[in-house]
ZAMARRO-495766 format. One record per residue (C-alpha): residue number from 1; x, y, z. Coordinates in Angstrom, 2 decimals, always signed. Layout:
// residues N
node nr NUM east X north Y up Z .
...
END
This chain:
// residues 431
node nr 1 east +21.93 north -25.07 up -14.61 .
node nr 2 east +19.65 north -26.65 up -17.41 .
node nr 3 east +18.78 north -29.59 up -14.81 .
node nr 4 east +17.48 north -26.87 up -12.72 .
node nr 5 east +15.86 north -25.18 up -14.84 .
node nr 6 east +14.26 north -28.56 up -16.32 .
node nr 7 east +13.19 north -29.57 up -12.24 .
node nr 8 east +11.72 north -26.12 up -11.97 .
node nr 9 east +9.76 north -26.61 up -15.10 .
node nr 10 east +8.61 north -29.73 up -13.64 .
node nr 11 east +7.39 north -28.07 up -10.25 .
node nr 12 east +5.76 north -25.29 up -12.07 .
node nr 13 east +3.89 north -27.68 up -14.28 .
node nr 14 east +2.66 north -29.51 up -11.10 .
node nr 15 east +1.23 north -27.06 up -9.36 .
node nr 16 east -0.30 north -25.52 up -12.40 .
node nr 17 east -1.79 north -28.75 up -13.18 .
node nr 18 east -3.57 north -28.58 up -9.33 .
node nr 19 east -6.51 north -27.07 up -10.92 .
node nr 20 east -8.79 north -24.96 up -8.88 .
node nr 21 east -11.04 north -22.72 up -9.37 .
node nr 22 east -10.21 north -20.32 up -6.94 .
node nr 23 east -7.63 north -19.07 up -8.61 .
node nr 24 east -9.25 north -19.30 up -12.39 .
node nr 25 east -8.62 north -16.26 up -14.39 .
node nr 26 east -9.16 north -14.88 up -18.25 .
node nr 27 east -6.06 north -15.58 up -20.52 .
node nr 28 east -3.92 north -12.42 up -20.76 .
node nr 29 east -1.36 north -11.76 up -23.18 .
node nr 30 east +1.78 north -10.61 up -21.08 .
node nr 31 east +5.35 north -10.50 up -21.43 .
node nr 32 east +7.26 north -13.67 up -22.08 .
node nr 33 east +8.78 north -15.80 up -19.64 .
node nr 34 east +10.89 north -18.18 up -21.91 .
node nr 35 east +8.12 north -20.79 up -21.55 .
node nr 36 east +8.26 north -20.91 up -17.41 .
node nr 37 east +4.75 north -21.90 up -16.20 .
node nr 38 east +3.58 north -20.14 up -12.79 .
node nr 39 east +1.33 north -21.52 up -10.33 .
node nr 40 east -1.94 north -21.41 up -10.68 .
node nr 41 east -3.73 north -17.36 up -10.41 .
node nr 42 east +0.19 north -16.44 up -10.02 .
node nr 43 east +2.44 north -14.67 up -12.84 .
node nr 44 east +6.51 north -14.62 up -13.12 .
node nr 45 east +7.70 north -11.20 up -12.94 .
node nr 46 east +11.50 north -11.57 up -14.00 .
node nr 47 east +14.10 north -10.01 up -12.42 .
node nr 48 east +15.14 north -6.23 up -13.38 .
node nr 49 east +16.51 north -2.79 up -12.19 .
node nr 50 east +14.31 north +0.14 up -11.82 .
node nr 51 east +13.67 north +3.26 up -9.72 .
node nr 52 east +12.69 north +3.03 up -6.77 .
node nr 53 east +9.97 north +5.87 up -5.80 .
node nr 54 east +8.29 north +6.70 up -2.47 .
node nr 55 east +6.40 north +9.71 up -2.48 .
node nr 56 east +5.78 north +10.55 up +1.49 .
node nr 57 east +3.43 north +14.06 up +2.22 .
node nr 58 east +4.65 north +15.58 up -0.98 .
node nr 59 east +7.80 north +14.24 up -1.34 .
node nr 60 east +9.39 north +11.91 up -3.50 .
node nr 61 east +12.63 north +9.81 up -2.53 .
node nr 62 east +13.95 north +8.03 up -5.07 .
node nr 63 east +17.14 north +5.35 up -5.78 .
node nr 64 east +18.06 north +2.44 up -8.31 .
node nr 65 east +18.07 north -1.43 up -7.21 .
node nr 66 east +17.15 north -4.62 up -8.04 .
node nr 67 east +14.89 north -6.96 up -7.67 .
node nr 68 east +14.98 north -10.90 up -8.42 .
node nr 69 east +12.48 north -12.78 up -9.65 .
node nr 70 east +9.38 north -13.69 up -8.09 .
node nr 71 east +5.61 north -15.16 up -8.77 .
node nr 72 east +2.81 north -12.48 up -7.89 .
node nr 73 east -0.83 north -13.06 up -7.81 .
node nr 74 east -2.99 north -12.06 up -10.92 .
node nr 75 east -5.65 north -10.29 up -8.92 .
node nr 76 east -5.87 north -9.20 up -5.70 .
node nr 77 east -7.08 north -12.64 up -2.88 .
node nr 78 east -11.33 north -12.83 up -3.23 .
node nr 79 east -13.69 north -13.23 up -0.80 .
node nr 80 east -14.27 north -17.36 up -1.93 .
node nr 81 east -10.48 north -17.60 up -1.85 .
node nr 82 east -10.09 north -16.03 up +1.77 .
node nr 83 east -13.35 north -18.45 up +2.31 .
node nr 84 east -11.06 north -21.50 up +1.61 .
node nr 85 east -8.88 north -20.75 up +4.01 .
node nr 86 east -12.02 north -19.85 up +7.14 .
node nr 87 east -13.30 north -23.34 up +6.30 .
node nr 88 east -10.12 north -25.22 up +6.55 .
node nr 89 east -9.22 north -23.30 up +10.14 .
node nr 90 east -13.15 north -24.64 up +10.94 .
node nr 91 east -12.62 north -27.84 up +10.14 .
node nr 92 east -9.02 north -27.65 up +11.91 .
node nr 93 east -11.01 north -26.45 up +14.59 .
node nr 94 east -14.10 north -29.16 up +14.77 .
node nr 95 east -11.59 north -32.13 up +14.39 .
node nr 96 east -9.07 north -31.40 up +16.98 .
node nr 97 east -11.20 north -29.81 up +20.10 .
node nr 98 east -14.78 north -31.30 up +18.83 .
node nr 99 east -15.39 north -34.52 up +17.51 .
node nr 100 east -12.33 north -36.60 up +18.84 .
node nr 101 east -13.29 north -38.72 up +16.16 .
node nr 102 east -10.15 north -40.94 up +14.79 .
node nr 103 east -11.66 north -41.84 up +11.23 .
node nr 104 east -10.37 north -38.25 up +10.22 .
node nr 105 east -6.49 north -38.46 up +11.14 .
node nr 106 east -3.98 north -40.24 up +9.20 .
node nr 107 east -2.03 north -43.33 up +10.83 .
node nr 108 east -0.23 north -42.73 up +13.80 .
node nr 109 east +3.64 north -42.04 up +13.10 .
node nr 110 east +4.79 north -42.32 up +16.65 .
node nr 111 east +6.38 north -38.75 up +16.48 .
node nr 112 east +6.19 north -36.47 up +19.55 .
node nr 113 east +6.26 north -33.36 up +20.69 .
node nr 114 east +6.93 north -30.70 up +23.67 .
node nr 115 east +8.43 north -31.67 up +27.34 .
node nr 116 east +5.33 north -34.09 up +27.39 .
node nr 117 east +5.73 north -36.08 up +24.82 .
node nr 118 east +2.20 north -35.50 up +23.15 .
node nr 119 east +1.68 north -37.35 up +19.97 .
node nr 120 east +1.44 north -35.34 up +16.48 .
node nr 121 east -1.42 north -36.57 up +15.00 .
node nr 122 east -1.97 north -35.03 up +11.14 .
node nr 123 east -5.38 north -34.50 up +9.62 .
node nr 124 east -6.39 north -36.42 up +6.66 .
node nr 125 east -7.37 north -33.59 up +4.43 .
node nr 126 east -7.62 north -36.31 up +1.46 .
node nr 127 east -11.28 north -37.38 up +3.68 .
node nr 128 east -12.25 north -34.10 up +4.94 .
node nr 129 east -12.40 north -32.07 up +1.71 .
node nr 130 east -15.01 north -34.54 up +0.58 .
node nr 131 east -17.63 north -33.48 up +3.22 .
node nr 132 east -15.61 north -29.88 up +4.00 .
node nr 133 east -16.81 north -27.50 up +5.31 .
node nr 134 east -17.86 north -30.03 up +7.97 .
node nr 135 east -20.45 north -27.80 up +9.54 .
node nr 136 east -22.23 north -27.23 up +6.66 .
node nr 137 east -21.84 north -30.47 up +4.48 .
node nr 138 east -20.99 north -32.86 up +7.02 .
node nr 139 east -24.06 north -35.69 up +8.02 .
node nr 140 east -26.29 north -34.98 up +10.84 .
node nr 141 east -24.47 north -36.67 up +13.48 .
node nr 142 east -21.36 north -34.81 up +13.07 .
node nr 143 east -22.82 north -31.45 up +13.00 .
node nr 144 east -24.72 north -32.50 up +16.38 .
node nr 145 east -21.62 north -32.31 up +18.01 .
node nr 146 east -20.05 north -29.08 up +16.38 .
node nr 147 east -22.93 north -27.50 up +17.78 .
node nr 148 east -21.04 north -26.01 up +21.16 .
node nr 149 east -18.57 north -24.38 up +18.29 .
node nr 150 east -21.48 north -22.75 up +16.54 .
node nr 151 east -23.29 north -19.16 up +16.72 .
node nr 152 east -25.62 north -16.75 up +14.73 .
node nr 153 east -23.95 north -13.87 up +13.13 .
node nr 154 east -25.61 north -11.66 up +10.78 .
node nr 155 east -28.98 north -13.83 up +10.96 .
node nr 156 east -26.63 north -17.28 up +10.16 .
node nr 157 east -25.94 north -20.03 up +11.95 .
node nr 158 east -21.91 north -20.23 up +11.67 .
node nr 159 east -18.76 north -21.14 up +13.11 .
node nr 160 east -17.96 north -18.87 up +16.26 .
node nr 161 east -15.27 north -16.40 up +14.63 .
node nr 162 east -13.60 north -16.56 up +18.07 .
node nr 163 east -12.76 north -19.98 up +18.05 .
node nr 164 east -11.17 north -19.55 up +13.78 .
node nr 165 east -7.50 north -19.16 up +15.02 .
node nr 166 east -4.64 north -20.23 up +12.82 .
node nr 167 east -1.05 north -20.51 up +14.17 .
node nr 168 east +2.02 north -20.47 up +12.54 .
node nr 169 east +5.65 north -19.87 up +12.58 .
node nr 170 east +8.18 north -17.61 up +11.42 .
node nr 171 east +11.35 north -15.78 up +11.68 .
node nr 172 east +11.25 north -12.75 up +13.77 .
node nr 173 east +12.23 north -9.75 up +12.27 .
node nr 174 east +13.36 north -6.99 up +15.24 .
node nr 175 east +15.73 north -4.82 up +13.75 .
node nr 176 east +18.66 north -6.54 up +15.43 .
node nr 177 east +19.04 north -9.99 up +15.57 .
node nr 178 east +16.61 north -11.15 up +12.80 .
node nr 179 east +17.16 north -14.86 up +14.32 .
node nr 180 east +14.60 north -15.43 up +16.64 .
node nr 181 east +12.01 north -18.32 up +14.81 .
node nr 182 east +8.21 north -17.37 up +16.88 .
node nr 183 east +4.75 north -18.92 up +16.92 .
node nr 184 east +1.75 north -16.51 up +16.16 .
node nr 185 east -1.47 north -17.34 up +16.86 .
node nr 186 east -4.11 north -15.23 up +14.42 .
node nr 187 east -7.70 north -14.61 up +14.67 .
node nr 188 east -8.17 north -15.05 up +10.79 .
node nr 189 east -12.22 north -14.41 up +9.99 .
node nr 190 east -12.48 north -11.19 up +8.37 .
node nr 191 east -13.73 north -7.94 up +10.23 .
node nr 192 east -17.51 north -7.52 up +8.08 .
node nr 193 east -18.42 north -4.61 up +9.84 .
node nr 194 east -15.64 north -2.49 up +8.52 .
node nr 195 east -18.31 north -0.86 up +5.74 .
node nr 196 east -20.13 north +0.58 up +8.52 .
node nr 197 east -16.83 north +1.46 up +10.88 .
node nr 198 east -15.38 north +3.10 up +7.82 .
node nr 199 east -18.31 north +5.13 up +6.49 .
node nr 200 east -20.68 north +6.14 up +9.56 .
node nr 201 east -23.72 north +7.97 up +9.03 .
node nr 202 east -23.90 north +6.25 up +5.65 .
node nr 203 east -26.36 north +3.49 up +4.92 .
node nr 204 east -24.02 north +0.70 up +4.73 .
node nr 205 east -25.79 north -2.05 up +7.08 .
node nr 206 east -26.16 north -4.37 up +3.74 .
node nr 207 east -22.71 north -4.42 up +2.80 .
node nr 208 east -21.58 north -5.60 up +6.52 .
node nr 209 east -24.27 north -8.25 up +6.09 .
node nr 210 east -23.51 north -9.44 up +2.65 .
node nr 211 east -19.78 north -9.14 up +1.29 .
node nr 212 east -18.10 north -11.68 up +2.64 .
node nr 213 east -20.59 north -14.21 up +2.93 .
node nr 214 east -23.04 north -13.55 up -0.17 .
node nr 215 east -22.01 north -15.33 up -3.51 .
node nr 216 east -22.77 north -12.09 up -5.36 .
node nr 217 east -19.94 north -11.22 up -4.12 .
node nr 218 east -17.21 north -14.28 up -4.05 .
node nr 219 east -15.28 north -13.12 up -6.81 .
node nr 220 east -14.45 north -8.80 up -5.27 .
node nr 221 east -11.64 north -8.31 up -3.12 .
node nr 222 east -11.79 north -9.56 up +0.41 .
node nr 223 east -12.28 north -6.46 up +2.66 .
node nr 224 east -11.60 north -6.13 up +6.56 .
node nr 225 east -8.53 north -8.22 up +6.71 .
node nr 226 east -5.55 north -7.03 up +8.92 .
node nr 227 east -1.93 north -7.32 up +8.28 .
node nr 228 east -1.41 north -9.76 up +10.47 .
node nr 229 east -4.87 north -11.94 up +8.78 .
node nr 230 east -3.08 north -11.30 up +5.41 .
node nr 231 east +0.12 north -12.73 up +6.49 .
node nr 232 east -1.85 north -15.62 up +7.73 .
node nr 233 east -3.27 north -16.42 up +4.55 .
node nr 234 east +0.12 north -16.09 up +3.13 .
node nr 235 east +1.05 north -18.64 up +4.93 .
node nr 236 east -1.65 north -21.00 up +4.75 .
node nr 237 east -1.59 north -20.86 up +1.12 .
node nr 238 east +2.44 north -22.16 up +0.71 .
node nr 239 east +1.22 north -25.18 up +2.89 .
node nr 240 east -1.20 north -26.19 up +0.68 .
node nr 241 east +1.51 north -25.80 up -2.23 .
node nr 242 east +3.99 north -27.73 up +0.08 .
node nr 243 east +1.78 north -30.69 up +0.50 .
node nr 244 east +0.45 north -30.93 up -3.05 .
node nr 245 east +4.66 north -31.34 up -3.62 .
node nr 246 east +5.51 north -33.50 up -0.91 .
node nr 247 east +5.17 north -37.08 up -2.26 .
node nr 248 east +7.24 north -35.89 up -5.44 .
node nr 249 east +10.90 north -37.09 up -4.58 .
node nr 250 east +12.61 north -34.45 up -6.97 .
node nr 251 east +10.87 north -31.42 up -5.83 .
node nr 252 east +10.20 north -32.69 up -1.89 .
node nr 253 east +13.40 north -30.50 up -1.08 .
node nr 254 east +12.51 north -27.46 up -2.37 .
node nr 255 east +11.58 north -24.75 up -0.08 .
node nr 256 east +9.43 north -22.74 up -1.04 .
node nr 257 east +6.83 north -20.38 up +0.52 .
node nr 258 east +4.47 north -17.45 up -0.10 .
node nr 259 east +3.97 north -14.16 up +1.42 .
node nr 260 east +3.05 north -10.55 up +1.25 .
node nr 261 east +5.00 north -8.01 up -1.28 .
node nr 262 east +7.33 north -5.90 up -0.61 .
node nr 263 east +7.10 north -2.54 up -1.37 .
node nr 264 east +9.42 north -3.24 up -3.95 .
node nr 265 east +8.02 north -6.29 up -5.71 .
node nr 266 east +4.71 north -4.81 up -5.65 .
node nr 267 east +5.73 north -1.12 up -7.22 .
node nr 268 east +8.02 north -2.93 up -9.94 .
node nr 269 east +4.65 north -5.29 up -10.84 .
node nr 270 east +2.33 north -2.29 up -10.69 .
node nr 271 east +4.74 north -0.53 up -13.03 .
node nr 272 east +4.98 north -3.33 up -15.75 .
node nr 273 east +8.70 north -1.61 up -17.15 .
node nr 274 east +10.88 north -4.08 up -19.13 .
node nr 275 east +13.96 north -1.75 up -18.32 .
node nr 276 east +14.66 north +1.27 up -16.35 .
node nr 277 east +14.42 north +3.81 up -19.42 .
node nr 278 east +10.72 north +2.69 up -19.96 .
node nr 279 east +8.86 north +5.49 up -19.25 .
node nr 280 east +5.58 north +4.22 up -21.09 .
node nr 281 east +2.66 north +4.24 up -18.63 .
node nr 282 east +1.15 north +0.74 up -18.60 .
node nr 283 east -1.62 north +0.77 up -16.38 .
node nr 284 east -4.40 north +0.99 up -18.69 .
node nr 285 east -6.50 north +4.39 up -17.72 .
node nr 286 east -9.71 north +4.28 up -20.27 .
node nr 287 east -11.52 north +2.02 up -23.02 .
node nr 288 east -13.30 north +2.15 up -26.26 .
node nr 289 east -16.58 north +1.16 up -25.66 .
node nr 290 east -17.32 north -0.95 up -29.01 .
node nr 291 east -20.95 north -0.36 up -28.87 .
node nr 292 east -20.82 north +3.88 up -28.46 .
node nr 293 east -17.41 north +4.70 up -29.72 .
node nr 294 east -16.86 north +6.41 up -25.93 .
node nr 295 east -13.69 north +6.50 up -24.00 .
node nr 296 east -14.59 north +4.69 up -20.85 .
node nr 297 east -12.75 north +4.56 up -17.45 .
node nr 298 east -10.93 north +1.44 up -16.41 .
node nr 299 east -9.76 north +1.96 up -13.03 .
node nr 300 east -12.44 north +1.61 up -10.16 .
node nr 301 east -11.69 north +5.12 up -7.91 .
node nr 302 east -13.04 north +8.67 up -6.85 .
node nr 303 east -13.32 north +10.21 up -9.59 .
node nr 304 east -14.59 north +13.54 up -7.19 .
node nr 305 east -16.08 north +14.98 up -4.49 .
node nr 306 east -19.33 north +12.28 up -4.35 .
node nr 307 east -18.66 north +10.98 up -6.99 .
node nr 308 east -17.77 north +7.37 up -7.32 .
node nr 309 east -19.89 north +5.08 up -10.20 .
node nr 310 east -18.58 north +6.66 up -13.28 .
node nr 311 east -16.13 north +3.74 up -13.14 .
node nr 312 east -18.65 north +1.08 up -13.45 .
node nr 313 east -19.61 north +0.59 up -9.55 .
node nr 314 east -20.11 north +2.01 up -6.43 .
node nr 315 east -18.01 north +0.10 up -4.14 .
node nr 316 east -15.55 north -2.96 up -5.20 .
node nr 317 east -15.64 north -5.12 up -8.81 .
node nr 318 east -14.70 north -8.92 up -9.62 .
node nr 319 east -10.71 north -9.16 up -9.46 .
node nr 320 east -11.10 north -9.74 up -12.94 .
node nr 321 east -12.22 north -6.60 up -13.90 .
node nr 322 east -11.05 north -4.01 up -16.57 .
node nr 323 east -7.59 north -4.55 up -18.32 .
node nr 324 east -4.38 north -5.85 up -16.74 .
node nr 325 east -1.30 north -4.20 up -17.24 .
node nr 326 east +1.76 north -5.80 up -19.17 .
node nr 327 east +2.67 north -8.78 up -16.84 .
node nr 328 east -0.75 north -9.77 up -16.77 .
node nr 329 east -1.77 north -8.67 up -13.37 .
node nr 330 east -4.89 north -6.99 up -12.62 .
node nr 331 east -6.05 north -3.54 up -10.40 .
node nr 332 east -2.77 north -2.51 up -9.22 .
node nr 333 east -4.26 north +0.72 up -9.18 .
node nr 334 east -7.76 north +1.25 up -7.67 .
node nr 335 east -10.42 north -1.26 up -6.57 .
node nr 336 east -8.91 north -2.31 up -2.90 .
node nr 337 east -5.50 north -0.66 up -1.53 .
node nr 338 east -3.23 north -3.27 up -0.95 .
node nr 339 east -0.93 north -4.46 up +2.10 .
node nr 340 east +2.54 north -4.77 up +1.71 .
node nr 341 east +5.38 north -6.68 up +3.79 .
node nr 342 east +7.24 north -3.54 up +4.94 .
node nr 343 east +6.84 north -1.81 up +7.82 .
node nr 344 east +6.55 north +1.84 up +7.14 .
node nr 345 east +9.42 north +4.75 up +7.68 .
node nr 346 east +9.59 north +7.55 up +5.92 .
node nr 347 east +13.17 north +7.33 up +5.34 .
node nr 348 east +12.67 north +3.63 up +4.00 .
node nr 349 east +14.92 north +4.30 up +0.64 .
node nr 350 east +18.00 north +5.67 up +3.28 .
node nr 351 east +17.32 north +2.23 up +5.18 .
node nr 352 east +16.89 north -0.77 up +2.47 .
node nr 353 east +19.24 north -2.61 up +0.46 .
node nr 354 east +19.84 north -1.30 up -3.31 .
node nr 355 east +19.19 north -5.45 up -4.12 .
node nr 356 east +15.55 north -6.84 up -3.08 .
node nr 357 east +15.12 north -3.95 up -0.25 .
node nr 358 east +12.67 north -4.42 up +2.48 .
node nr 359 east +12.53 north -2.94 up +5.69 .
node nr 360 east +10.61 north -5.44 up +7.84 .
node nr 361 east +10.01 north -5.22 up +11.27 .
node nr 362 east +7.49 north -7.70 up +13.45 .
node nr 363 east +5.98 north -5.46 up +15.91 .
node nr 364 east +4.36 north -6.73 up +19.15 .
node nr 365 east +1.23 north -5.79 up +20.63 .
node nr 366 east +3.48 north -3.98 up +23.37 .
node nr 367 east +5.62 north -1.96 up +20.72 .
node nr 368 east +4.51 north +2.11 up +19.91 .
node nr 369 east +2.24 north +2.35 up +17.82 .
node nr 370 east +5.11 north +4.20 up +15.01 .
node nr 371 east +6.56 north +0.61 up +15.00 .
node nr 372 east +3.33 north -1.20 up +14.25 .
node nr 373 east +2.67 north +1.00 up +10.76 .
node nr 374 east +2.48 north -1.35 up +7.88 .
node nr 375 east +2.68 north +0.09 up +4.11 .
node nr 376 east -0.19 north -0.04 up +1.93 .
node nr 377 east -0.19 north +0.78 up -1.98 .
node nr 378 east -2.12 north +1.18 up -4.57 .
node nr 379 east -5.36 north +3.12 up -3.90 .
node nr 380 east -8.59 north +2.21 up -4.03 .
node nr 381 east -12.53 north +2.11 up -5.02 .
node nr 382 east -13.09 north +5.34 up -2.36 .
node nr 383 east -9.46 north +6.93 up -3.38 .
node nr 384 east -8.77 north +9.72 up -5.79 .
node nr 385 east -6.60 north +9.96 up -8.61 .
node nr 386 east -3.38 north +10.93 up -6.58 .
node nr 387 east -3.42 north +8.11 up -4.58 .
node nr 388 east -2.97 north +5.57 up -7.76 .
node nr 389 east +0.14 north +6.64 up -8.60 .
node nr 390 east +2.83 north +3.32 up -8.47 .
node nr 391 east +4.85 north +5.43 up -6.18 .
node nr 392 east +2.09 north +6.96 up -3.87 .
node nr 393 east +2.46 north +5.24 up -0.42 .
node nr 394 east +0.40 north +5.37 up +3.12 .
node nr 395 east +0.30 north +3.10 up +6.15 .
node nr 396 east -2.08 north +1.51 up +8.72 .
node nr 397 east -1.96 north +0.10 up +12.07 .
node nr 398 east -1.17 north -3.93 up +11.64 .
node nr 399 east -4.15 north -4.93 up +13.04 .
node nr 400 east -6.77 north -1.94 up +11.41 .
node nr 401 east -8.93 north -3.67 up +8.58 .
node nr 402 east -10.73 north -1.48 up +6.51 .
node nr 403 east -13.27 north -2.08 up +3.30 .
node nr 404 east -11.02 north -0.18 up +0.99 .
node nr 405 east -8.24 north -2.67 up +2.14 .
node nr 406 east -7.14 north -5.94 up +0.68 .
node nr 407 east -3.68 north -8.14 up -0.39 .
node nr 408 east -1.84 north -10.38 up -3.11 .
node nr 409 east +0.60 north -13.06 up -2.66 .
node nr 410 east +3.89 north -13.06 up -3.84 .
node nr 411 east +6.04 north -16.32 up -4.30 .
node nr 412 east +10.01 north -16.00 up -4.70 .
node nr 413 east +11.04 north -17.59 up -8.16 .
node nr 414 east +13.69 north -19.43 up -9.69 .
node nr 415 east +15.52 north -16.79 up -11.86 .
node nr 416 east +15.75 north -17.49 up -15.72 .
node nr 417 east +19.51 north -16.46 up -17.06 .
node nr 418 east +19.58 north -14.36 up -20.02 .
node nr 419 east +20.96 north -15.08 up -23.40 .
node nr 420 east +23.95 north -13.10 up -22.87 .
node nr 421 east +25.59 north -15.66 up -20.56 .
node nr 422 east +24.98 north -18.88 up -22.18 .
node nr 423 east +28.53 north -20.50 up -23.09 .
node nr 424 east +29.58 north -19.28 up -26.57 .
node nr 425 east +33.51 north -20.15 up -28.53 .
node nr 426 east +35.95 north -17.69 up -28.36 .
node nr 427 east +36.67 north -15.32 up -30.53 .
node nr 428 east +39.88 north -13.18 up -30.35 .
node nr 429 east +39.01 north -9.25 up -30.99 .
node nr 430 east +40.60 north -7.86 up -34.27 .
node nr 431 east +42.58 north -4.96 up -33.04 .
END
């Protein structure tokens, strides 16, 4: 056990020493974690027992379980993050159907692939990042011929969103078998019009124009992602981790992936509870302000009929914004709604496991629509107060994407044993 706990350690420490700064964030004080480092932008939430609440049109079903431990994002994914991830798809994209050009590939292995034999060739990111994204940094001559892959879109000359199409693999979840291992293939720029789609007969033009793409705004909550987009990114993201780990020959073994939360994960972060008797509320509601002595809100919602700036803004704020809750993680209530892994049922509780439930379900594009509901939590920047509560749940379509809408990442952990079971002498009881 301590050797695994001291290679953990040393995983931890490596990919919190990949420095970005797409994942920077202010130093929080949280609760302890016995000295076990995260990855970078990411927390450790340690395991625990709470209840498990799903209010559903007025009422509330409730049970006990268990959760293990897991990594969860500090703040909900940013537009510059989500950016990341367009320009590597683009320059996916521009090396494999547009410049042909060998320079950018690593050394042939030799390895093949499908009934004809087709060579795997692998991209050397290690060159590309230096000129990425390729059709904006890259010289002349290269973006010459990335031209047939370009178009305008909101007055800019940029990639054709068509053509941005990550694919990846997974186990299919059906409800039955739970064995069948699929490719996806996802459209992953994000839907900018949703501002407009979501609010018509409002003057909201600017934001379609401007939110994802303007650096005023790289640091709010990306808006107009899907499910399936989400998931995606999810995915993306643990093979960046994976490759930053590969070379290491201690920790080349480990497998270890991100994703969305599940319900669970994300109501026992949102609640912040150190046991199941802590009833303290830890989402912080209001503020002092120092310079007027005035309680302030801290929670970016409705606060009524019209009226939505009280909070500090309009629309969305920096991830960063107001005060995080006990573990150190940021807007669980308010700002953007958030998606979830689960597939939604009202009945979930009767369905799920009292020990990491989920109720997943990967619904095709021929499945009823009552199968393709995805749970979202947390309320948002256009919600009311009702809809913040940690146990206050609605659903969307797995391919909507709305402006109110956004994600975290979760990341399973290795689970930290308590003092109570370290080896001790022993000690016959007096009687």
């Amino acid at each position: 056990m301590k050797s695994l706990i001291r290679m953990t350690g040393v995983l931890l420490l490596l990919v919190a020493s990949c420095k970005t700064s797409l994942y920077n964030t202010p130093k929080t004080r949280a609760v302890s974690t016995k000295k076990l480092i995260p990855p970078e932008g990411m927390v450790y939430i340690p395991s625990g027992t709470f209840l498990y609440k799903m209010l559903n049109d007025d009422k509330s079903e409730q049970t006990r379980v268990s959760v293990s431990a897991f990594f969860i994002d500090k703040t909900e994914v940013n537009n510059k993050q989500y950016q990341a991830f367009v320009n590597w798809v683009a320059d996916s994209v521009a090396i494999t159907n547009y410049l042909h050009d060998d320079s950018f590939y690593l050394p042939a292995t030799g390895a093949t692939v499908g009934s004809d034999n087709k060579e795997i060739r692998l991209i050397d990111w290690s060159k590309v990042n230096k000129i990425s994204p390729l059709w904006k940094k890259a010289p002349q001559d290269i973006k010459e011929k990335l031209a047939p892959m370009m178009t305008m879109v909101n007055g800019a000359r940029v990639p054709n969103p068509a053509l941005l199409v990550y694919r990846f693999y997974y186990v299919r979840m059906d409800g039955i078998k739970n064995s069948e291992y699929v490719a996806d293939s996802v459209g992953i720029y994000p839907h900018e019009s949703v501002w407009s789609a979501d609010f018509p007969n409002a003057q909201m033009t600017v934001m379609d124009a401007n939110y994802f793409t303007n650096k005023i705004y790289e640091y709010n909550p990306v808006v107009g992602v899907t499910w399936k987009q989400a998931r995606a990114y999810a995915d993306w993201r643990g093979t960046q981790l994976m490759l930053m780990i590969k070379n290491n020959p201690n920790l080349k073994n480990f497998k270890l992936s991100f994703s969305l939360p599940t319900e669970a994960q994300w109501q026992y972060a949102a609640e912040a509870k150190l046991n199941p008797e802590d009833s303290v509320s830890r989402t912080v509601l209001t503020t002092i302000d120092k310079a007027t002595g005035k309680e302030q809100l801290s929670i970016n919602y409705k606060q009524g009929e019209g009226m939505y700036s009280s909070d500090g803004s309009t629309f969305t704020l920096p991830v960063t914004s107001y005060t995080p809750n006990a573990f150190g993680i940021y807007n669980m209530a308010g700002n953007v709604s958030e998606w979830t892994l689960d597939a939604f049922s009202p009945s979930a509780s009767e369905l799920v496991n009292d020990l990491n439930p989920a109720l997943l379900y990967d619904a095709t594009d021929k499945d009823a629509p009552l199968m393709r509901r995805k749970v979202v939590r947390g309320g948002s920047w256009k919600d009311n107060g009702d809809m913040l509560n940690t146990d206050t749940r609605s659903f969307e379509d797995q391919d909507a994407a709305h402006s109110y809408i956004g994600f975290r990442c979760v990341m399973a952990a290795f689970e930290l044993t308590g003092e109570q079971v370290k080896t001790r002498k022993y000690i016959a009881q007096k009687k």
